[in-house]
N, C-alpha and C positions, 0 to 999 in steps of 0.2 A: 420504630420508625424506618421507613422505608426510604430511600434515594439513588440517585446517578452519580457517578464520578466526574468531575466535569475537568476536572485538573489533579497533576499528579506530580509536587515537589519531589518526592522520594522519603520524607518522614509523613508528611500532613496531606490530606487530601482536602478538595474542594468538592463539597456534593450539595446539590441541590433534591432537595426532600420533596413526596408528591404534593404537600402543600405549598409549594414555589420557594420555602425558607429557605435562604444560601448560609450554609454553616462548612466551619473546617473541622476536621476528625482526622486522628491517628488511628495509625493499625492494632488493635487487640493484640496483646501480647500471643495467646495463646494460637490468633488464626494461621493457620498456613494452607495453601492452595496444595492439591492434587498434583499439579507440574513444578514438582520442585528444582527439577532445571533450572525455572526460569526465574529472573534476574529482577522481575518486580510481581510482587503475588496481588497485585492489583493494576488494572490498567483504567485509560479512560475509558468509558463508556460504562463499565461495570455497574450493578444494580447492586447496591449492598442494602444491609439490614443495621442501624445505626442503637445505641446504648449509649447512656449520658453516663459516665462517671465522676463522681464529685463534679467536677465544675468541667470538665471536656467533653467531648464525644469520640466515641470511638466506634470503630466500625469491626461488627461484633461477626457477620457473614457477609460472602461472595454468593449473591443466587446465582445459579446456574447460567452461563452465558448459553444465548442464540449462535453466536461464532467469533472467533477475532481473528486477529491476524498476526504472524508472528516471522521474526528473524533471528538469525544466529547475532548474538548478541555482538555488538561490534569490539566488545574490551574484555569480553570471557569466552574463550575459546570454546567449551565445552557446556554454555552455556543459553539459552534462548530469550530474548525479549517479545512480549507483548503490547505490540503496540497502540492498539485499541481495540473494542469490544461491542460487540453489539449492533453492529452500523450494515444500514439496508444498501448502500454502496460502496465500491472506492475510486474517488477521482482520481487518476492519477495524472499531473502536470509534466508536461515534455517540453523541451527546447530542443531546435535543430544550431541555434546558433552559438550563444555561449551565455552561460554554459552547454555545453552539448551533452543530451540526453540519449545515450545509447542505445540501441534495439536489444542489446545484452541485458541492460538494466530493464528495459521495458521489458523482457520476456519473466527474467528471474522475478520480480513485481507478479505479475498473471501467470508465474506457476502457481508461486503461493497464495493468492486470491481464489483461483480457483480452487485448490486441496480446498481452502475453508469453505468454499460456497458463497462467495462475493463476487457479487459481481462487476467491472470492470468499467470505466470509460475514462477513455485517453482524451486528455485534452491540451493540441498541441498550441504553447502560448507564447507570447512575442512573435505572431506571424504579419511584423512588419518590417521593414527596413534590410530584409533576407539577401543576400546574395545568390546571385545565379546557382550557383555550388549547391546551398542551403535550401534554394528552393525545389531541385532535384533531388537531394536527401528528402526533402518534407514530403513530397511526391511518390518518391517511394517507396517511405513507410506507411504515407495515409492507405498505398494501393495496397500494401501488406497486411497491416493488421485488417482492414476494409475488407478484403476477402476474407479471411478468418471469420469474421463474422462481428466483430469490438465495435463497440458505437464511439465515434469521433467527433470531434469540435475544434475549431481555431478559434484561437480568439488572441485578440492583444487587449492589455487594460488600460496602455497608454489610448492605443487609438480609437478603442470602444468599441473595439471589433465582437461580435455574436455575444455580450453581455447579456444580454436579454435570454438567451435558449441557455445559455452558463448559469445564471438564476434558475431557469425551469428546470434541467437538471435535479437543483439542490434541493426546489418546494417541496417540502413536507416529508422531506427522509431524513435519516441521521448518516450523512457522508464524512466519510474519509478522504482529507485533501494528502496528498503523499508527491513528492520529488525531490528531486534535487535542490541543495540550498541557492538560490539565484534565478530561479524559473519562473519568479514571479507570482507565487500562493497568496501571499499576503497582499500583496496589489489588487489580485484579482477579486478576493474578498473586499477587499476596501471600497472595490468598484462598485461592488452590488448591496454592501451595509457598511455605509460611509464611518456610524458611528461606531463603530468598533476601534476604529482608528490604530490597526495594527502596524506594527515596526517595517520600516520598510527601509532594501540597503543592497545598495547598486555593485553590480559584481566587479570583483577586483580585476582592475586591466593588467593587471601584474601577472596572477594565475589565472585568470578567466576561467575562476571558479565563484561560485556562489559564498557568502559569507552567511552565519547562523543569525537570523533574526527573532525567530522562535526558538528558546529555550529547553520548552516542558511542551509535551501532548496537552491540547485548550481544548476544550466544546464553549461554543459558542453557538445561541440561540438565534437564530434568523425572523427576521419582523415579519415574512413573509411565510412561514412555514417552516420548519426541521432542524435540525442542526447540523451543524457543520465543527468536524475534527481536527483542527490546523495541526497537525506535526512540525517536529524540525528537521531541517530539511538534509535528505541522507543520502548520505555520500556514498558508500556500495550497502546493496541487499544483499545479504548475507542468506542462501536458504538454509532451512536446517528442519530435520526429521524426517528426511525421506527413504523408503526403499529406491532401489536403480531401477526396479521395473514398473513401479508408480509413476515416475516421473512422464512418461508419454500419454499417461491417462490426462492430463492436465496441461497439455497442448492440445485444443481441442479440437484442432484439424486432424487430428490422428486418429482421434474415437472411431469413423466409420470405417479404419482399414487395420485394427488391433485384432481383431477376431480373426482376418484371414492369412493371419501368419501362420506358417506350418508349427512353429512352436509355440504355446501357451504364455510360458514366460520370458518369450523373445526380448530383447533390448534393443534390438533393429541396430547392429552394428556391423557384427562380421556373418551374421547368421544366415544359411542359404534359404531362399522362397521366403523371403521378409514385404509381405505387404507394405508396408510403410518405405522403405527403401525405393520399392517398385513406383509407388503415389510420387517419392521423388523425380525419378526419372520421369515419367508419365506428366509430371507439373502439374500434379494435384495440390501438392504439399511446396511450402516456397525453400527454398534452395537454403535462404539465409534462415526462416528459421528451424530448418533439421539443422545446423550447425550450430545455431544456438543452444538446441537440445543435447546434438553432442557431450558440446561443452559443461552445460549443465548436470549431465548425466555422471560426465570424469568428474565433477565438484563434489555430489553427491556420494559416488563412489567412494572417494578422496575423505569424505567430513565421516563415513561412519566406519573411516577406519579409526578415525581418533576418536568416536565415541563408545568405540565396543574395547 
């Protein structure tokens, strides 16, 4: 029998089989994944191959994923999480107010989207009640990522702001919702399939942080088309698996000026006749995010020292 991951306790999975049957299965003693880094050998979205023993089911193979997505695991150092699989997007939810959703975290998010070949839309939400301050941050990352080329959205699910094109989006793909815990994922789902009737839970005025409403990675089936991946909601991207000279392939402003650096395996840092450097100056390339990449770059550097 064949099926989806739809949910992922850490002993028992939830999969739904091509004949629509919802059953739960454990992992086959015997399987273990290719990436044995990482920290769960199944994620959501996965296609497995399902066997009944005595009276359970077990899931006997991993077919081969399409792509997932993955971070340095947040409680093993030397270790990688998968946090979904298979999914033709990934939404990623932003706040300018609070929580505040950083252009750090937004980049380190669309490195690793890109490495896998996911593609990307920002959707910036609670854009009501902003403060002047707030509305100038929001302004100036919609005009950032906007040139870049990232497809954006406002929207609030209090005030019913762009719900309608927030649905369109979702019709008939299998998306990944991803932010920070507090940005309002669940609201926004609630907004558009009421009956799901997901946890919802207002951010602490104490830390004016988000609190965890979602647990475990969910797929949930949309009445209108596709599914949709709720995550819980994370607190730093962690990248992990990269070379230092990768890393600017997957800033995707950088592609058309990587070839005319005088050196091949350039990192555009101290290097002389550095096209990308040059794109800076010349305000091709935006200011904040080559310093983003910097930054990115020293992390990368930094994570494979401790894994070599």
């Amino acid at each position: 029998m064949e099926g989806i991951v739809t949910k992922s306790t850490g002993s028992w999975y939830e999969i739904i089989l091509t004949d629509k049957q919802k059953i739960s299965a454990r992992l086959k003693g015997i399987l273990r994944l290719d990436e044995s880094d990482t920290t769960n050998p199944i994620a959501v979205g996965d296609k497995v191959l399902i066997e009944k023993v005595e009276q359970d089911f077990v899931i006997a193979q991993v077919l081969p994923r399409h792509n997932y997505i993955i971070r340095q695991s947040p409680k093993h150092e030397k270790a990688r999480q998968v946090i979904a699989s298979n999914i033709d997007q990934a939404i990623l939810v932003a706040t300018v107010g609070s929580p505040r959703t950083s252009s750090g975290f937004i980049d380190r998010f669309l490195l690793t989207a890109e490495a896998y070949h996911i593609p990307t839309i920002i959707v910036f939400n609670k854009c009501d009640n902003l403060s002047k301050k707030e509305e100038k941050l929001l302004e100036n990352m919609i005009e950032m990522y906007g040139k870049i080329g990232y497809k954006l959205l406002q929207t609030s699910a209090t005030e019913k702001k762009n719900l309608d094109q927030f649905q369109q989006l979702l019709q008939d793909k299998t998306s990944l919702l991803a932010g920070h815990s507090g940005v309002g994922k669940s609201s926004l789902i609630n907004s558009i399939q009421p009956k799901l009737k997901l946890k919802t839970q207002a951010v602490s005025s104490f830390s004016g942080k988000g609190m965890h409403t979602t647990t475990f990675a969910e797929m949930h089936a949309l009445d209108f088309g596709g599914n949709i991946i709720d995550t819980p909601g994370i607190r730093e991207f962690g990248i992990s698996g990269f070379k230092p000279e990768e890393v600017s392939h997957y800033f995707i402003e950088m592609l058309p000026f990587l070839a005319h650096c005088k050196f091949h395996n350039c990192l555009h840092e101290n290097e002389p006749e550095c096209a990308v450097k040059q794109a800076v100056i010349d305000g091709k390339i935006d200011e904040e995010r080559f310093g983003s990449y910097l930054v990115l770059l020293a992390d990368v550097q930094q994570a494979r020292k401790h894994w070599e």
